[in-house]
Each structure stands twice: as structure tokens, then as C-alpha cells.
C-alpha positions as CSV (number, residue, x, y, z in Angstrom):
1,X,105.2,101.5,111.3
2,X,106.7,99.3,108.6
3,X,104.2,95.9,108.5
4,X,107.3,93.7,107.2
5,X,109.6,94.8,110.5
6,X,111.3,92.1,112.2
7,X,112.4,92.8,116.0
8,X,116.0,92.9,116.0
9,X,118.1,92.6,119.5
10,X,121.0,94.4,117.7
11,X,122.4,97.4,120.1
12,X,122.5,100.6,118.4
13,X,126.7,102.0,118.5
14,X,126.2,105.0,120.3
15,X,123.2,107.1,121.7
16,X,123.8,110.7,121.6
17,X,121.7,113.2,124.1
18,X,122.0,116.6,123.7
19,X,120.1,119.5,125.5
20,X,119.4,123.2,124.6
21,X,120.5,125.7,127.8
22,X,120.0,129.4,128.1
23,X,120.1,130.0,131.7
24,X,119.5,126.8,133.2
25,X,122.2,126.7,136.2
26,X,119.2,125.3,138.5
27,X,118.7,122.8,135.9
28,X,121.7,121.2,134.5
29,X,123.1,119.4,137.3
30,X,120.3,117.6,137.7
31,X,119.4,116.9,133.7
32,X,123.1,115.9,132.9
33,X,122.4,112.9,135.9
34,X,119.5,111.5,135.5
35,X,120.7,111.3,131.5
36,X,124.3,109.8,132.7
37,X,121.7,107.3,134.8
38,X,119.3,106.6,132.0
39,X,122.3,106.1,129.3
40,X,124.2,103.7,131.7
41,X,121.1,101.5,132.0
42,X,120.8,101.0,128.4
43,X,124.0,100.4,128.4
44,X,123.9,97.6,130.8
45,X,120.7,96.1,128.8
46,X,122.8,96.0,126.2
47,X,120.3,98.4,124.1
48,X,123.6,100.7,123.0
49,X,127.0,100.5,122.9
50,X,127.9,103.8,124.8
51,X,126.6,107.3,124.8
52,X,127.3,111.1,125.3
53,X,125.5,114.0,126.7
54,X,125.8,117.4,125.0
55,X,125.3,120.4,126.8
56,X,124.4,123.7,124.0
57,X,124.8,126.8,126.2
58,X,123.2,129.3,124.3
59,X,124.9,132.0,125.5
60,X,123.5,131.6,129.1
61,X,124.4,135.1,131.1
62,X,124.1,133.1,134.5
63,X,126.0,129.9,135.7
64,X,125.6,128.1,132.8
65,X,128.4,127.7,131.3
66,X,130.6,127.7,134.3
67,X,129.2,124.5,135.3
68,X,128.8,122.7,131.6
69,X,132.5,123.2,131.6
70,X,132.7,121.5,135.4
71,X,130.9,118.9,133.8
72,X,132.7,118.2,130.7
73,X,135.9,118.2,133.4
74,X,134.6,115.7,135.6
75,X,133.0,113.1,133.0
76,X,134.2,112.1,129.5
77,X,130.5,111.3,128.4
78,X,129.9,114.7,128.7
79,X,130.2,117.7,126.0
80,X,129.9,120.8,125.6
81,X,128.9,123.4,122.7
82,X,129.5,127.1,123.7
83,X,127.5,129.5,121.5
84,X,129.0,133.0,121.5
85,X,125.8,134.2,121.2
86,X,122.1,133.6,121.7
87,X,120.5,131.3,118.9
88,X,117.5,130.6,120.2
89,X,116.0,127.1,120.0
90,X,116.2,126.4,116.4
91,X,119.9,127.4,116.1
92,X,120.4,124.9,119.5
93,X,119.1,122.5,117.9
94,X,120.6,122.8,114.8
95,X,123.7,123.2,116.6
96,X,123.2,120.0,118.5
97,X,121.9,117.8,115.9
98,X,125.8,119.1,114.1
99,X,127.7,118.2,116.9
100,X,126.3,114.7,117.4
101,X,128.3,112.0,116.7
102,X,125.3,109.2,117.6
103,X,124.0,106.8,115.4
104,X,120.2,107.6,117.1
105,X,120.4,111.0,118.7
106,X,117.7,112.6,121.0
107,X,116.5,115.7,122.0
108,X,115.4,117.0,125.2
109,X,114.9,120.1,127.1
110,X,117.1,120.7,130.3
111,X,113.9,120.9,133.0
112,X,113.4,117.1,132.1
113,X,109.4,117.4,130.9
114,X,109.5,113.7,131.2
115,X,110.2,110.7,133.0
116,X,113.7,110.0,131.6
117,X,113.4,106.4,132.5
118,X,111.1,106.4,129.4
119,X,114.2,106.2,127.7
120,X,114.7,102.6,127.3
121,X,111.1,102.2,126.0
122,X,111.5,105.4,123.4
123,X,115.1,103.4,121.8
124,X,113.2,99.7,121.7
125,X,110.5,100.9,119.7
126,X,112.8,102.9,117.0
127,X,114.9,99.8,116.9
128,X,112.1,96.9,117.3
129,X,109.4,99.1,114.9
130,X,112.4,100.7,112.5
131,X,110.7,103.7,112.6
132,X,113.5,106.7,112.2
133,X,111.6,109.0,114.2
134,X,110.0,108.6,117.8
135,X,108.2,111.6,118.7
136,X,106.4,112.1,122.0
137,X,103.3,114.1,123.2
138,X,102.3,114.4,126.5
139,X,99.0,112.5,127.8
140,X,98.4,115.6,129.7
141,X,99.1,119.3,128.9
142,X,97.0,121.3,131.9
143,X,100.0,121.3,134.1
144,X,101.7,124.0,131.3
145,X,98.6,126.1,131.8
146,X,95.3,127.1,130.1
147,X,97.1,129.7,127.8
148,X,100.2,127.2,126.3
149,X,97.6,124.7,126.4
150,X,95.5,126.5,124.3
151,X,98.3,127.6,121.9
152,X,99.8,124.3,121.7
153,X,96.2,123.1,120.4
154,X,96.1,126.2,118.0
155,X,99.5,125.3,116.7
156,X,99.3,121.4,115.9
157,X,95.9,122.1,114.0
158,X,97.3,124.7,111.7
159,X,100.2,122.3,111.0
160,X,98.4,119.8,110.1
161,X,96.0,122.3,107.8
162,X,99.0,123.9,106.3
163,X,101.6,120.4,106.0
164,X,99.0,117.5,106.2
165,X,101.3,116.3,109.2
166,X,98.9,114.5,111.9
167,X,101.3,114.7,114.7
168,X,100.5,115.6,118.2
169,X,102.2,117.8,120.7
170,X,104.6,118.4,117.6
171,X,106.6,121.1,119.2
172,X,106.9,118.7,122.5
173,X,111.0,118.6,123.5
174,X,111.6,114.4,123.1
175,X,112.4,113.4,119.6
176,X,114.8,110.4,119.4
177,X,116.2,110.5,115.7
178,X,118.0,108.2,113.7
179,X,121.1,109.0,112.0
180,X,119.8,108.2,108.3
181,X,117.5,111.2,108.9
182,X,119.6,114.0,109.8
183,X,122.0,112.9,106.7
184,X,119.2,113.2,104.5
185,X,118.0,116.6,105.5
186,X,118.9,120.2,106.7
187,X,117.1,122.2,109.0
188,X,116.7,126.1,108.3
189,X,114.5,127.5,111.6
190,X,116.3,129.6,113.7
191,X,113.3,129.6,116.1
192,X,110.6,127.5,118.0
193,X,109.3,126.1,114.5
194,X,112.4,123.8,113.7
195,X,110.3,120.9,115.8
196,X,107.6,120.9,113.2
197,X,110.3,121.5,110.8
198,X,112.2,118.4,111.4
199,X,109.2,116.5,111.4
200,X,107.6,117.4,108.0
201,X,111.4,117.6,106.0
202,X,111.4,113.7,107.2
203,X,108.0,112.7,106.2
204,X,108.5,114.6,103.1
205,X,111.7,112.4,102.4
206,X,109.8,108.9,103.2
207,X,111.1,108.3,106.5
208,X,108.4,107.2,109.3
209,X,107.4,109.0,112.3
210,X,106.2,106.4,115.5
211,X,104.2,108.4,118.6
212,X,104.3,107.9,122.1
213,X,102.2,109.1,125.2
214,X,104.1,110.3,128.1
215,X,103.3,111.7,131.1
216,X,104.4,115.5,131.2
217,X,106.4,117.5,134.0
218,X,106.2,121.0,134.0
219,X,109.1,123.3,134.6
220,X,109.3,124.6,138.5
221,X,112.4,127.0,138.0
222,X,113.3,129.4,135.7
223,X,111.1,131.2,133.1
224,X,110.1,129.6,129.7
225,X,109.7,132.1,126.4
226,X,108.3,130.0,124.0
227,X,104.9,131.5,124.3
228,X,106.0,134.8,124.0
229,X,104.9,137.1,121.0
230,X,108.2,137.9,119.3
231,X,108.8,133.8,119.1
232,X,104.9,133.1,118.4
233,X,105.6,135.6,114.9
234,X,109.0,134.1,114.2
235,X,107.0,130.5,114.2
236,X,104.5,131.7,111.7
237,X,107.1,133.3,109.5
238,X,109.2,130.3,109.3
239,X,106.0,128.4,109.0
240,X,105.1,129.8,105.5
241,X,109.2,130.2,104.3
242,X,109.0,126.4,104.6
243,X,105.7,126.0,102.9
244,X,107.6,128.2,100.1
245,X,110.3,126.0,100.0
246,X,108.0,122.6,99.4
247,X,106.3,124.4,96.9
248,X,103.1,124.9,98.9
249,X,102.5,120.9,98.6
250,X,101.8,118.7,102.1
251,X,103.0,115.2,103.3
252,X,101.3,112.5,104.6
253,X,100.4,110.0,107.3
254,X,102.4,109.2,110.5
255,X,102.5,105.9,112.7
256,X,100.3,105.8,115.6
């Protein structure tokens, strides 16, 4: 947090939203209104200007994409980004991060692992703080079960062993981002690592990381992969390519 900040009431332009999809036709519905919802209440209290919500199907092989595209049809604040075929999270992300058009921009997963409503807190404190980054971590990880728990604990020490990067819950899916960072750097990952990655590229180019504590959700439908082995080895090689790239060297320190 910058000590000299002075709490501007200024509303940011626009607000962009966007969320990965690979099968998530029980999902979508639901996360495309409660984000329609959460954006029109900002938008009331006059904390942005307008938004949009960007759907990136990832090559869903169920209902997907059908109903993205009944979406987009019915509601101008929606979008859609049809990948011909599957990226994974870090192209996703990459792709989403591309097609927004926001000046702060955030990231979420479809299943809603938190309170949405949180929203309104999450854009005061980028634009009351001027931090460029909000990142969240959940208070409480036990509802993801002992196994993720225990590899989400795994994961955020050896980041912050190999990087220097004390962030929590790093790979947690509710990053709001402001545009100055996502000029200022590109994202490689293809996989699950490109959360870490954005994270340590913007601390490595002076920009300032705030945290938050919110309560978690775990996902009732579908089936999540990012535990699996094949994405657990594409982590830890894009983990040391990036360490290559910064020349082995760390970063340092991160807003409470």
C-alpha cells in the first residue's frame, strides 16, 4: 500500500469481468447473473462507469457454448471468446486478459468461489489504496478437501522459496487488475501456473499487490482438474521456465 495515497471518489470507466469455461453449462447461467447483478450495483454507486462480462469457452464439448452465445444474444454487456480448441487455464486467461477492453479487469472462475457481492469492496480498495493488484485468499480452504488443501499449502511455500513472493492462496481464482499492469507485462503459462505468474511479472515491474480474506465456496457440480498430475507437472515446468527468464533472481514484499 502506497503511505502517500489519497482516497479518490473518481469512478473507474469500465470494469471488465471475464470467466474461464470448459464445460460449465450447470454453471454459467447462474455466474453471468450474479456478475450482471454485482456490476449494476457498482454501477449505481457510482464506483464505475459500465462493465462487461466475458465468457472464454474453452472448447467446452457440453452446452457451453450454446448458451454463451444465448447470452451474448440476449444482453449487450455480455461477450463471448470461442476457443477452437482447449487451452487450458493459462491460455483462458491469457485469452481473457486480450480481449478485455476494461480499465480494471477481474478474474474469476465460473462456480463463483466467492461471495460476488465482495465485489464492490475488492474495486474500493484498488481505487481508495491505488494498489494495481487485489488478490484474494480464502479465510478457509477445508471445504476444497484435505488433499487440494494440502497442495495449495505445498504450492504457495515453494513460490515464495523460489520468487520471494509472500502471497497467499496465490493460485486462488479473484484477481482484480488494473489496466497499467497488463500493458506493462506479457504472460507466457499455458497452464495452472499463469496465477503465480501474473503476480511475480507485476511485482517484478514495481507495481503493488493488496490482499483480501474471503470466505471460500467450493464447487458442487462438475469436476475440477487442477489437482490432477499432468497439470501439477505443467506447473512445475513453467515454474522454473519463468525462473529462467528472471535470471534466477526473486522479488519482493506485497501489501497486507
Amino acid at each position: 500500500m502506497r503511505a502517500d495515497h489519497i482516497e479518490d471518489s473518481t469512478p473507474f470507466g469500465l470494469l471488465s469481468i471475464f470467466y474461464p469455461m470448459w464445460n460449465e453449462e450447470e454453471y454459467i447461467e447462474r455466474a453471468i447473473g450474479y456478475g450482471k447483478r454485482a456490476c449494476e450495483r457498482l454501477v449505481a454507486s457510482g464506483d464505475i462507469v459500465d462493465y462487461e462480462l466475458i465468457i472464454i469457452d474453452d472448447a467446452s464439448t457440453d452446452q457451453t457454448s450454446e448458451i454463451a452465445d444465448a447470452l451474448v444474444a440476449a444482453d449487450d454487456h455480455v461477450r463471448v471468446i470461442h476457443h477452437p480448441t482447449n487451452r487450458k487455464l493459462g491460455g483462458s486467461m491469457r485469452s481473457g486478459f486480450a480481449a478485455a477492453r476494461g480499465d480494471i479487469v477481474l478474474y474469476t472462475d465460473a462456480d463463483l468461489p466467492f461471495d460476488i457481492n465482495e465485489l464492490s469492496r475488492i474495486v474500493r480498495l484498488l481505487r481508495d489504496y491505488e494498489a494495481d493488484i487485489v488478490s484474494a485468499y480464502r479465510f478457509d480452504r477445508t471445504g476444497e478437501g484435505s488433499l487440494r488443501t494440502l497442495y495449495t499449502t505445498v504450492y504457495n511455500a515453494l513460490i515464495k522459496t523460489v520468487f520471494g513472493v509472500r502471497v497467499r492462496d496465490i493460485n486462488f481464482a479473484c484477481k482484480l487488475v488494473h489496466r497499467r499492469v497488463l500493458d506493462a507485462i506479457e504472460l507466457k503459462s499455458e497452464g495452472s501456473f499463469i496465477d503465480a505468474e501474473l503476480i511475480i511479472r507485476a511485482q517484478r515491474r514495481g507495481f503493488d499487490v493488496m490482499q483480501l480474506g474471503v470466505d471460500y465456496f467450493p464447487r458442487t457440480r462438475g469436476e475440477s482438474t487442477l489437482s490432477s498430475p499432468a497439470v501439477i507437472r505443467k506447473i512445475v515446468r513453467e515454474m522454473w521456465s519463468l525462473r529462467r527468464d528472471l535470471g534466477g533472481r526473486g522479488v519482493s514484499g506485497v501489501s497486507k
